[in-house]
C-alpha positions in Angstrom: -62.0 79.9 -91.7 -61.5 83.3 -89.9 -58.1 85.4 -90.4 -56.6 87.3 -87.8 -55.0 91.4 -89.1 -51.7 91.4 -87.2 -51.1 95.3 -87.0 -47.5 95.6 -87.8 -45.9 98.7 -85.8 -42.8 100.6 -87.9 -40.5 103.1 -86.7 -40.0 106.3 -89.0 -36.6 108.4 -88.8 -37.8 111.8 -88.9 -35.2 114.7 -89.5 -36.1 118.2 -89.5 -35.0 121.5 -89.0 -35.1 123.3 -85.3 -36.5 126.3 -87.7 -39.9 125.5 -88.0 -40.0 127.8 -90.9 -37.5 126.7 -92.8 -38.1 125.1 -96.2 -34.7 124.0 -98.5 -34.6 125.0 -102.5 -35.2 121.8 -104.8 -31.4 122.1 -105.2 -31.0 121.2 -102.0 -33.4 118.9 -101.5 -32.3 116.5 -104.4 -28.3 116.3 -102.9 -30.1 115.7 -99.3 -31.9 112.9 -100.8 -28.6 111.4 -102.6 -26.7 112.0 -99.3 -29.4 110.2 -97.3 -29.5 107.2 -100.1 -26.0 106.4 -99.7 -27.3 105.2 -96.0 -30.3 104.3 -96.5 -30.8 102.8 -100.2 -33.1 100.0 -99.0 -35.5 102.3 -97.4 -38.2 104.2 -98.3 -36.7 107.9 -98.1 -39.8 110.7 -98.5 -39.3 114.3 -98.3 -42.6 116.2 -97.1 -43.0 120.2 -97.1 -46.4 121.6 -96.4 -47.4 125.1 -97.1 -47.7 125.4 -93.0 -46.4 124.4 -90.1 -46.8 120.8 -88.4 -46.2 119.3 -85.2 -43.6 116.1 -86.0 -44.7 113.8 -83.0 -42.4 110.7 -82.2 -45.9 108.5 -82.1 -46.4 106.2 -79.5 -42.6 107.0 -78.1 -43.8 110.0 -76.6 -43.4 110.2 -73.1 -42.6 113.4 -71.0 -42.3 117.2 -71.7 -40.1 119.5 -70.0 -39.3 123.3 -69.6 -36.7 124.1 -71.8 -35.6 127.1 -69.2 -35.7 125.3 -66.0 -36.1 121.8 -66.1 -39.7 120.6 -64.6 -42.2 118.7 -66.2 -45.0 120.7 -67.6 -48.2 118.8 -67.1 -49.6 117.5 -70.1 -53.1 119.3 -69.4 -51.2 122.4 -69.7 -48.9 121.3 -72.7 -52.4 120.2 -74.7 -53.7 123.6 -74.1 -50.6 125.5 -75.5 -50.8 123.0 -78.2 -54.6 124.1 -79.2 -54.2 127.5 -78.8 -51.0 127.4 -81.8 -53.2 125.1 -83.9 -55.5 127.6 -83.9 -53.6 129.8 -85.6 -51.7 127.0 -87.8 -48.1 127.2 -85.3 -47.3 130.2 -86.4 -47.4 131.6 -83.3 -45.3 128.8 -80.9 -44.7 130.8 -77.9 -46.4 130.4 -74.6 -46.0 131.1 -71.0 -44.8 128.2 -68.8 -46.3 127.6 -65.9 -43.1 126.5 -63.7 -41.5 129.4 -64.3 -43.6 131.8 -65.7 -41.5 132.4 -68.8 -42.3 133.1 -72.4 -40.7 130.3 -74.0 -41.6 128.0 -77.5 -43.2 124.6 -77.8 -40.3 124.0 -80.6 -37.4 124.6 -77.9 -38.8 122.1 -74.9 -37.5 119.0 -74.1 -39.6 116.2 -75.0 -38.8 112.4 -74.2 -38.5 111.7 -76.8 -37.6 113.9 -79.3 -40.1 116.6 -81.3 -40.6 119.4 -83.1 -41.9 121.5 -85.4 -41.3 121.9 -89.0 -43.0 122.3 -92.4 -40.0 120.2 -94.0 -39.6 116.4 -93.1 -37.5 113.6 -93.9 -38.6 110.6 -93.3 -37.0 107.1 -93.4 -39.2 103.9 -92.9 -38.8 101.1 -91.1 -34.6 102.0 -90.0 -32.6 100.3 -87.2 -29.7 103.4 -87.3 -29.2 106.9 -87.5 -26.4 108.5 -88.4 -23.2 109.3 -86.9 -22.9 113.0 -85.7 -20.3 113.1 -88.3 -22.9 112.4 -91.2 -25.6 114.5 -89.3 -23.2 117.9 -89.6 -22.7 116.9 -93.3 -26.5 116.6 -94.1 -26.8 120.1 -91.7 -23.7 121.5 -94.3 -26.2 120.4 -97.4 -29.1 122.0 -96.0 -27.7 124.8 -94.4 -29.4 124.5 -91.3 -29.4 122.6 -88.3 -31.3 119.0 -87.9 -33.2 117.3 -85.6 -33.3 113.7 -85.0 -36.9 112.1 -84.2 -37.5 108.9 -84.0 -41.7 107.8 -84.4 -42.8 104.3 -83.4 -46.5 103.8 -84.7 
């Protein structure tokens, strides 16, 4: 008899901050979390902050990156290098010179299909169908005192 691994895929709801430096008091923290499990109570909610900043990647829904100041594509070649050269020095240094326009600009403020970022604070939700409403999004933002971003991972 031979059994077959069926690799189950999940989707994460990642929210962050567009500050990649940003890191919310334990205060904070604990009403985000009771905010998030009126929504979300039959989910596993997890709260990650890391002592440097991280790339949040939307997994296997990545698609396209674009120039935040003018609109075209950057090639992915040239996205990878930018990438490498802020690992190097753990992303505290984002900024790099587009190609298209030849502009100093972040890898946090580009367009990416679909959403990414930056952060060393993550929420994450397992395995959710929803997000919530802007309405409940300006609330969480109001707890947190910043503003959020919405990424959806599919792994």
């Amino acid at each position: 008899m031979s059994y077959k691994t069926i690799a189950m895929s999940s989707s994460i709801l990642k929210i962050i901050s567009t500050d990649p430096s940003y890191l919310p008091d334990k205060i904070d923290q604990t009403n985000a979390k009771k905010f998030l499990t009126k929504f979300y109570k039959d989910h596993q909610i997890e709260f990650t902050t890391t002592d440097t900043t991280e790339f949040v990647d939307q997994g296997e829904n990545f698609e396209t990156v674009s120039c935040n100041l003018c609109g075209l594509d950057i090639e992915i070649e040239y996205w990878q290098n930018a990438m490498n050269n802020a690992y190097e020095k753990q992303f505290t240094d984002l900024t790099f010179v587009t190609r298209c326009c030849n502009k100093i600009t972040s890898l946090n403020d580009l367009k990416y299909k679909w959403p990414a970022g930056f952060s060393k604070f993550i929420m994450s939700i397992s395995d959710v169908q929803n997000e919530l409403d802007e309405k409940n999004i300006k609330e969480l933002q109001g707890i947190l005192c910043t503003i959020l971003r919405i990424i959806w991972a599919h792994y």
